[in-house]
C-alpha positions, 0 to 999 in steps of 0.5 A: 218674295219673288221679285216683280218681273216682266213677261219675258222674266226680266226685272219690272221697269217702274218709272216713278214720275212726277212732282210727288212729294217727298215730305209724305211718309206716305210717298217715301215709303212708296218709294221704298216698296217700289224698290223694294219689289225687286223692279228695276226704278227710275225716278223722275222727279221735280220737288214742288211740295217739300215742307209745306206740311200743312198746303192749307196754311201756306202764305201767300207768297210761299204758295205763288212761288210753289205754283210757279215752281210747279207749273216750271217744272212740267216741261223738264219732266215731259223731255225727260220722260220722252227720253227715258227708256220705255218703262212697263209702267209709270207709278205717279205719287202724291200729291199727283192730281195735275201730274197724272192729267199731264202724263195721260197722253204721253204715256198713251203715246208711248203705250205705257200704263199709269198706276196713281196714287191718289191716297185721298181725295182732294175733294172729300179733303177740302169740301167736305172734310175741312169745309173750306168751301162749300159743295155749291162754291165754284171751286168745289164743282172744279176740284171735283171735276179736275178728280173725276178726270184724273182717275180716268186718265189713269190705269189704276187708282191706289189709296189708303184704305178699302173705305178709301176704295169704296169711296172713289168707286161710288164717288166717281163711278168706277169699276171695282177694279179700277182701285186698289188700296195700299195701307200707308205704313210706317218708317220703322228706322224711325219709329221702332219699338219702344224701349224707354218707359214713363217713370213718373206717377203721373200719367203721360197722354200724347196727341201730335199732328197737323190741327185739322178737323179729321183730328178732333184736336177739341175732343182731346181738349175736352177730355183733358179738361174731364179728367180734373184732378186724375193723374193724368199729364195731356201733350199736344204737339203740332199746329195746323187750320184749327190752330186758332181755334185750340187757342181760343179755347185754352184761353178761356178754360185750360185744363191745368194738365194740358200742355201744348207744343207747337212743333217737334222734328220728325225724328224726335217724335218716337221719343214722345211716343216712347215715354207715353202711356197711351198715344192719341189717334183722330176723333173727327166726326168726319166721314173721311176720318172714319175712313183713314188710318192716319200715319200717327197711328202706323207709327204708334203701332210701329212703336209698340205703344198703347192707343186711342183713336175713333173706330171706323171702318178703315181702323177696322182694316188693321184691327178687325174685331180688336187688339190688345193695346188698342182702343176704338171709341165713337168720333166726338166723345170726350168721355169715351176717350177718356174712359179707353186712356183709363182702362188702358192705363189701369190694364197695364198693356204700357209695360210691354211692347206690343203690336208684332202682329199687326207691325207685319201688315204694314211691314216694308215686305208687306208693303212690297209684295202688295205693290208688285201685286198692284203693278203685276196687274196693269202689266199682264 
């Protein structure tokens, strides 16, 4: 891959500005790609969102605190951004919807184009995703507002997926070109290849993940209960807006082959994923969740294990017509999950690595050469 260079052959200056976090293996991997493309990269950056997984769930106290932070950390990012060397182009990342508005008249003052990765839409997210507001509510009319300038006030928009894509450019009436889509990708230092295997009789079913709708944590819940006396073992790892919810129902009917474990370290979830016959993907039945391809599903891929998730558009991105160790079933059907962990497991795809040619579509090279193609365009 030959480096991103300016006109004159010289090594692209990127800019990575603002208060992106730093948590999203989405944003870190961001990073890495940026570097490397071969472009030169300064990073400008005040750390707001790191740790708050879930902004939804946040306590009140850690949310003012965050605002404060966030609000205090503009003036320093605009000084440093008027004092740093021109770069050919700024990159903001997630989450950049306030960042990129702030930037728009400085980088215009300076003539520098700004490339956003939006990765997903804030309205589509909190209104019509996880309805926690209505579409007539105020704050609806305001997220969507606040997005619909966001995306003018950049040169281009990155997202997940060309689902995600066709979205905002129906959305919020953009040009075809005005949005680009970068698959989100695994960090395959942590998720690499798995060696170890389950060794029991019993069968191991593994779902981790925030407790959002897009995630269909009830559809797991329902299939583990269908499968009776199978064989099979069911984990949940994680904790999340649902987290209530889940609670409610396996108090009043659990699966006895359920368990549930609140939280795992990012590091350590490879080794649920390794001694997994079959991992779990999303079965929302939300429009958003046929669009995305969640990280979960990049690092099982990374991990080389078998898979179910809901079919969509987006999975058909990575996956075409099909591929071997991985299932795709209608969103909100138990029993189709079900059925794809047994034919999975009765297939035997779990005794092998699997994946290495889908692992190179969303390789750090691969994630790399798309950049440097998206930052190429708003250069020349």
């Amino acid at each position: 891959m030959s480096g991103a260079a300016s006109s004159d052959g010289t090594p692209l200056r990127v800019m990575v500005w603002g208060t992106y976090d730093l948590g999203k293996p989405r944003t870190r991997l961001m990073v890495q790609a940026l570097r490397h493309s071969g472009a030169e990269i300064n990073e400008i950056h005040a750390p707001v969102w790191e740790g708050a997984e879930d902004k939804s769930v946040m306590h009140r106290s850690d949310a003012l605190r965050r605002g404060l932070r966030w609000a205090l950390a503009y003036p320093w990012l605009v000084w440093r951004f008027a004092r740093a060397p021109r770069p050919d182009v700024v990159v903001v990342g997630y989450l950049g919807h306030l960042d990129v508005l702030i930037l728009w008249f400085f980088a215009r003052l300076r003539r520098v184009p700004v490339v956003w990765d939006a990765f997903l839409s804030l309205y589509d997210t909190v209104v019509m995703d996880r309805r926690m507001v209505s579409s007539s509510h105020p704050l609806a009319f305001a997220l969507k507002a606040w997005e619909w300038l966001a995306c003018r006030a950049a040169t281009k928009v990155v997202v997940d997926t060309e689902a995600q894509g066709a979205f905002f450019r129906d959305f919020y009436a953009l040009g075809q070109n005005k949005v680009a889509s970068v698959f989100v990708g695994a960090e395959a230092s942590v998720f690499p290849p798995a060696t170890t295997r389950n060794e029991n009789d019993r069968r191991r079913v593994v779902f981790y993940g925030q407790f959002i709708p897009l995630h269909g944590i009830a559809t797991i819940v329902e299939a583990a209960r269908l499968s009776g006396s199978r064989p099979l073992d069911w984990l949940i790892i994680g904790m999340g807006q649902q987290a209530d919810v889940i609670r409610e129902m396996l108090e009043a009917d659990a699966p006895a082959s359920l368990s549930w474990t609140p939280w795992v370290p990012y590091g350590e979830l490879v080794k649920h994923i390794a001694s997994a016959d079959v991992c779990l993907g999303v079965f929302g039945a939300s429009e958003k969740a046929g669009r995305v391809i969640p990280n979960k599903v990049f690092q099982v891929v990374s991990a080389g294990r078998p898979l179910v998730t809901r079919d969509g558009p987006g999975m058909r991105e990575l996956v075409g017509e099909g591929a071997e160790g991985i299932r795709l079933v209608p969103p909100a059907d138990p029993a189709a999950l079900l059925a794809a962990v047994e034919d999975l497991i009765a297939e035997g795809s779990g005794a092998r690595d699997l994946h290495g040619d889908l692992r190179s579509r969303f390789s750090i090279e691969a994630l790399a050469e798309r950049w440097k193609d998206i930052l190429m365009e708003v250069v020349l």
